[in-house]
C-alpha positions in Angstrom: 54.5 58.8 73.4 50.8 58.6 73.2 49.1 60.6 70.0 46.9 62.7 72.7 50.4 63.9 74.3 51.9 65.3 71.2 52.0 68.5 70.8 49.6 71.3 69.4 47.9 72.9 68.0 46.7 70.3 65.3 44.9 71.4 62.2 41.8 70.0 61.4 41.7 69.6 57.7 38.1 69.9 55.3 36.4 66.5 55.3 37.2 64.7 52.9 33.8 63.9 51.7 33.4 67.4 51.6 36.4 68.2 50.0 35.5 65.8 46.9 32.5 67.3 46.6 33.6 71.1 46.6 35.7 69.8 43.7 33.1 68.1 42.0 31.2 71.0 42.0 33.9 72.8 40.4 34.4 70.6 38.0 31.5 71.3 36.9 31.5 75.0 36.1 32.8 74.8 32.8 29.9 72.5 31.6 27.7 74.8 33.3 28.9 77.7 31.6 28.5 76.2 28.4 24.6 75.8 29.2 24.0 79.2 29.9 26.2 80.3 26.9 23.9 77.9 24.0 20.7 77.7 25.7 20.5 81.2 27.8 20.5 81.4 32.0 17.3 79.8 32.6 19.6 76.6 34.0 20.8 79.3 36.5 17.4 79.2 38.0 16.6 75.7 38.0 20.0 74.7 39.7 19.1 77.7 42.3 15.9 76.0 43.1 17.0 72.4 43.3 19.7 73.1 45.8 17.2 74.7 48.2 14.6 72.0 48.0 17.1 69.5 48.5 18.8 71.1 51.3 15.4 71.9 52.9 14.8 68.0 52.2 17.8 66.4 53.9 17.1 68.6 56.7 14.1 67.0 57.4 15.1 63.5 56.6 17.9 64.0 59.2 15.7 65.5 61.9 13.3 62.7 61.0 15.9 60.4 61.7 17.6 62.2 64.5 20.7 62.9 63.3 22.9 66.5 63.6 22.1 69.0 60.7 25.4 70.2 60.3 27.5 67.6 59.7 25.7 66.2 56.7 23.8 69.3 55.5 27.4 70.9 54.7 29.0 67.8 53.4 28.3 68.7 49.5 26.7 65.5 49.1 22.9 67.1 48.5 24.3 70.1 46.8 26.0 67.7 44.1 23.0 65.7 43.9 20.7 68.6 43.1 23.3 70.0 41.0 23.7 66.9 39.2 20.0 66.8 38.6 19.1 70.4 37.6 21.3 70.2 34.8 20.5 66.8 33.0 16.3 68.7 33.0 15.4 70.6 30.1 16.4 74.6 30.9 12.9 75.4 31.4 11.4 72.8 33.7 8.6 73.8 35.6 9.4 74.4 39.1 7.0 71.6 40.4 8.8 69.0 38.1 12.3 69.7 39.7 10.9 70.0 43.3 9.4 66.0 42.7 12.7 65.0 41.4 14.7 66.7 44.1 12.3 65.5 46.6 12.3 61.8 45.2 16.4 61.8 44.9 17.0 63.0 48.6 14.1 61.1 50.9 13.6 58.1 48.7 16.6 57.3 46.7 18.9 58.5 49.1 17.8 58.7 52.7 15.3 55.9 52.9 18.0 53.4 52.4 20.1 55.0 54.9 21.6 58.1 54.1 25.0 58.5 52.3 26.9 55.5 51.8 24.1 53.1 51.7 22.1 54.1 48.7 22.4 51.3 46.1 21.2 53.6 43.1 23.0 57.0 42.2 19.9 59.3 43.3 20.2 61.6 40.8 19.6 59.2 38.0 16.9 57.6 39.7 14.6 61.0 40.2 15.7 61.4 36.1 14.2 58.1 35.6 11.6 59.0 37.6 10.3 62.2 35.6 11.3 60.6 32.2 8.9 58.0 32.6 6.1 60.3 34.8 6.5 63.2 32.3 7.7 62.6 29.1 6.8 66.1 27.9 8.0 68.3 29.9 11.2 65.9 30.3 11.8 66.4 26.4 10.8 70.2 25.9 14.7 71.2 25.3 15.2 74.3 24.1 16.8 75.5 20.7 20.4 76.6 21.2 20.3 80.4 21.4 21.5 81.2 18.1 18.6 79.2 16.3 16.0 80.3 18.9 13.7 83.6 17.5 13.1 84.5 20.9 15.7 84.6 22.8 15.1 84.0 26.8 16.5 86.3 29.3 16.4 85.4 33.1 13.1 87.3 33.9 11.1 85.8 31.2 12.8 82.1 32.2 11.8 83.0 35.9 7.8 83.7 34.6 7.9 80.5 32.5 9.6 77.9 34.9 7.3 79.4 37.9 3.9 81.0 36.2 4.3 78.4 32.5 4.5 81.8 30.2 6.0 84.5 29.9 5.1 87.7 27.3 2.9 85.5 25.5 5.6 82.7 24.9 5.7 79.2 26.6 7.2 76.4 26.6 5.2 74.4 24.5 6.0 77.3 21.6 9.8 77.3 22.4 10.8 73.8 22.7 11.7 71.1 19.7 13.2 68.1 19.8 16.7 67.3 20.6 19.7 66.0 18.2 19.6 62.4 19.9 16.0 62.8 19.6 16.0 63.8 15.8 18.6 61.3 14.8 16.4 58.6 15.9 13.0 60.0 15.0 14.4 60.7 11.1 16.6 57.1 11.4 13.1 55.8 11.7 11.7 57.6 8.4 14.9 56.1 6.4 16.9 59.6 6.0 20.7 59.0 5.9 22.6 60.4 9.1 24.6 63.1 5.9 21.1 63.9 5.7 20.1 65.0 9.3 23.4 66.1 10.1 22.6 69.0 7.1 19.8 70.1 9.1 20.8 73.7 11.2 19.9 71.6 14.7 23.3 69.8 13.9 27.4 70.7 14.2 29.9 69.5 12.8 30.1 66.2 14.7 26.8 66.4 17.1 23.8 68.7 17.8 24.5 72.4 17.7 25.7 73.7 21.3 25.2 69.9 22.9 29.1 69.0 21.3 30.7 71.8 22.8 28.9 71.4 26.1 30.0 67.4 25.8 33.5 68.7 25.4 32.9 71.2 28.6 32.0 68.1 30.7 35.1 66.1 29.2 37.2 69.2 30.7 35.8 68.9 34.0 36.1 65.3 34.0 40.1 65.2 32.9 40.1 67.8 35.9 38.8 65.3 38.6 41.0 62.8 37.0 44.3 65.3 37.8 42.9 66.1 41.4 42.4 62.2 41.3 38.7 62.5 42.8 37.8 59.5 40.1 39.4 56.6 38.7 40.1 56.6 34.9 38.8 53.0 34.8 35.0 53.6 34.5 34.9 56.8 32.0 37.9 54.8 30.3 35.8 51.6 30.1 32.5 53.5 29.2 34.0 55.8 26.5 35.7 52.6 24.9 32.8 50.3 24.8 30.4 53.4 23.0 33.6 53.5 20.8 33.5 50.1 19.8 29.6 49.2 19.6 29.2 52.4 17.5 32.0 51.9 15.1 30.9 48.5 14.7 27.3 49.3 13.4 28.4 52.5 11.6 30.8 50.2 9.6 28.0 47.6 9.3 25.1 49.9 8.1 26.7 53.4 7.4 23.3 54.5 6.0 21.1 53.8 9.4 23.4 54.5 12.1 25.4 57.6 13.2 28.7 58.0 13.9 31.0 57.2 16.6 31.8 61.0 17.2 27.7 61.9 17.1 27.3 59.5 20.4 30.6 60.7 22.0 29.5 64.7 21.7 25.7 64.1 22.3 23.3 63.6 25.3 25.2 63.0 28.2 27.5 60.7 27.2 30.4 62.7 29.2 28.5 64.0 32.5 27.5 60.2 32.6 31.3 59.0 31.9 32.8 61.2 34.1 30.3 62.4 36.9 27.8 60.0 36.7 29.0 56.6 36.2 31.5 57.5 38.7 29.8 57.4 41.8 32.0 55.6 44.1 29.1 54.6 46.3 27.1 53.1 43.8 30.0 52.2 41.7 31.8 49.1 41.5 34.9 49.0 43.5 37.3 46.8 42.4 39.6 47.4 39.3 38.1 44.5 37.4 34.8 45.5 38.8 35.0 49.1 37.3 36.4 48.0 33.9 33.5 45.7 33.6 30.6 48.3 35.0 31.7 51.0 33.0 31.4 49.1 29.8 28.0 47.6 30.8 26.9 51.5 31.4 28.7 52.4 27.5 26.8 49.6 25.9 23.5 49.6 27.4 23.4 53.5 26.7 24.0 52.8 23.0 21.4 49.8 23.3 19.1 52.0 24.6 19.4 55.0 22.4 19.6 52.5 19.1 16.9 50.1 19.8 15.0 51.2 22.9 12.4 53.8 23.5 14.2 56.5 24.6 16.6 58.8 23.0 19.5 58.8 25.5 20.3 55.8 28.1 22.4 56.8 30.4 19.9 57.4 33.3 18.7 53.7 32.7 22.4 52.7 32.1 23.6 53.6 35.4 21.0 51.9 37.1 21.3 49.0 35.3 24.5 48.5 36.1 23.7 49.6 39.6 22.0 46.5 40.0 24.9 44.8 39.0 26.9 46.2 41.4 26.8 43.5 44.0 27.4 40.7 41.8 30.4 42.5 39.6 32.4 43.2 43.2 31.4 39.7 44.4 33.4 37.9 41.7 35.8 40.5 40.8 37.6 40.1 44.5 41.5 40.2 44.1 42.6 36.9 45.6 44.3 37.4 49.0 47.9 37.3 49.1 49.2 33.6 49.7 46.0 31.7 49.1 46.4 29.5 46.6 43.2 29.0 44.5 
């Protein structure tokens, strides 16, 4: 019998595009949480914002373009991107500095290259790259975790400083200070010891004070998309490893001048990018072989970059890097066709 005599009613299930992202997003809540619990709800605001610009934004790209608004404007895929974004800026970005990045990841990175599916670059990473190397300032004015901060923020006072730059006489330029990747390298570089910095109250146990346990929140979230199988394990698996490895390998080499394995595991975004990041499958490599390889190319060019480059953390140039590679890793990765013979 043909399918379009069968009987009904049929039930149209969620799209699936829209179903991964829903979960995506969910995933992420525990990470999320953990922001607003070290650093105060000023992320609250930010994430707010960047969803409404970039919703506004793919709305016009898609009219641009004519294609139908609803289809793609409730597919998740801008939400997650904005989400994605807001959370890897400093809590109190200025509101024009996550507007450019939104507005960059949505109509350049995204939509100029054809809309979802055909972006080579993850856009998210690609607006961070964007404002790391536009504004360094403002893209490295982190707060102090809450319980080293003399002046706590609450969400009107965040709202005054990410949309007027003060708030009750405070700013950002008096609240910030430097990260834990950022002081790790910074004191590497004046020949203190990593038993040394790790004394100092901006440090844990393992990592940076607040930044471990939000690591660990990601982590969650990720084993969590792993169970609802939304990723692969083969690119965090790959990722995490190679960090391992490269990291254990110099700490065991030059204890004195490198920190541990465990500091780069818990710090920066070493498990948004090995789990939600890295893990894009539409920038992603494809292929089993092809993931393997990619995620350890994104684990070792992070701790490249954060060891001898310029910048604190890598995994926004990482990704990219490797995003480049993409092509080329599926191209020779192919699983031979059954019954060929080489």
């Amino acid at each position: 019998m043909p399918l379009s005599r069968l009987s009904s009613p049929f039930l149209s299930g969620i799209n699936s595009v829209t179903k991964q992202m829903l979960t995506l997003l969910f995933a992420l809540i525990p990470a999320i949480s953990a922001i607003v619990y070290f650093f105060g709800p000023a992320v609250l605001i930010t994430i707010t914002l960047a969803i409404v610009v970039a919703l506004l934004a793919e709305a016009l790209m898609l009219k641009l373009r004519d294609r139908p608004l609803k289809p793609f404007l409730t597919d998740g895929s801008a939400i997650v991107t904005a989400v994605l974004l807001a959370i890897a800026l400093p809590p109190l970005a200025p509101w024009w500095l996550t507007t450019i990045g939104i507005l960059f990841a949505i109509i350049f990175a995204k939509h100029l290259y054809g809309g979802l599916g055909y972006n080579p670059f993850n856009p998210a990473m690609v607006a961070y790259v964007l404002l790391l190397i536009s504004f360094p300032i403002e893209m490295t004015s982190w707060l102090p975790v809450t319980s080293l901060s003399d002046s706590p923020i609450d969400i009107a006072s965040a709202f005054q400083i990410i949309f007027n730059g003060q708030a009750n006489g405070l700013s950002i330029d008096t609240l910030s200070g430097a990260t834990p990747l950022d002081a790790m390298k910074t004191q590497l570089g004046l020949l203190q010891t990593p038993a040394q910095i790790i004394e100092q109250p901006l440090f844990s146990d393992f990592a940076g004070k607040g930044w471990q346990s939000i690591n660990i929140a990601f982590a969650l979230g990720g084993l969590f998309l792993l169970y609802r199988r939304v990723i692969s394990w083969h690119i965090p698996v790959a990722m995490l490893t190679a960090l391992i490895l490269i990291s254990t390998v110099t700490y065991l080499v030059s204890p004195e001048t490198t920190a541990t394995p465990l500091f780069h595991l818990l710090s920066g975004g070493t498990m948004i990018g090995a789990f939600f990041i890295a893990t894009d499958p539409i920038t992603a490599a494809t292929t089993v072989k092809g993931r393997l390889i990619f995620g350890a190319g994104v684990g070792l060019l992070t701790y490249i970059i954060r060891v001898w480059g310029g910048y604190p953390d890598g995994i926004a140039f990482a990704v990219i890097l490797m995003n480049m590679l993409t092509p080329l890793i599926d191209y020779y990765t192919q699983p031979k066709v059954y019954g060929v013979v080489k």
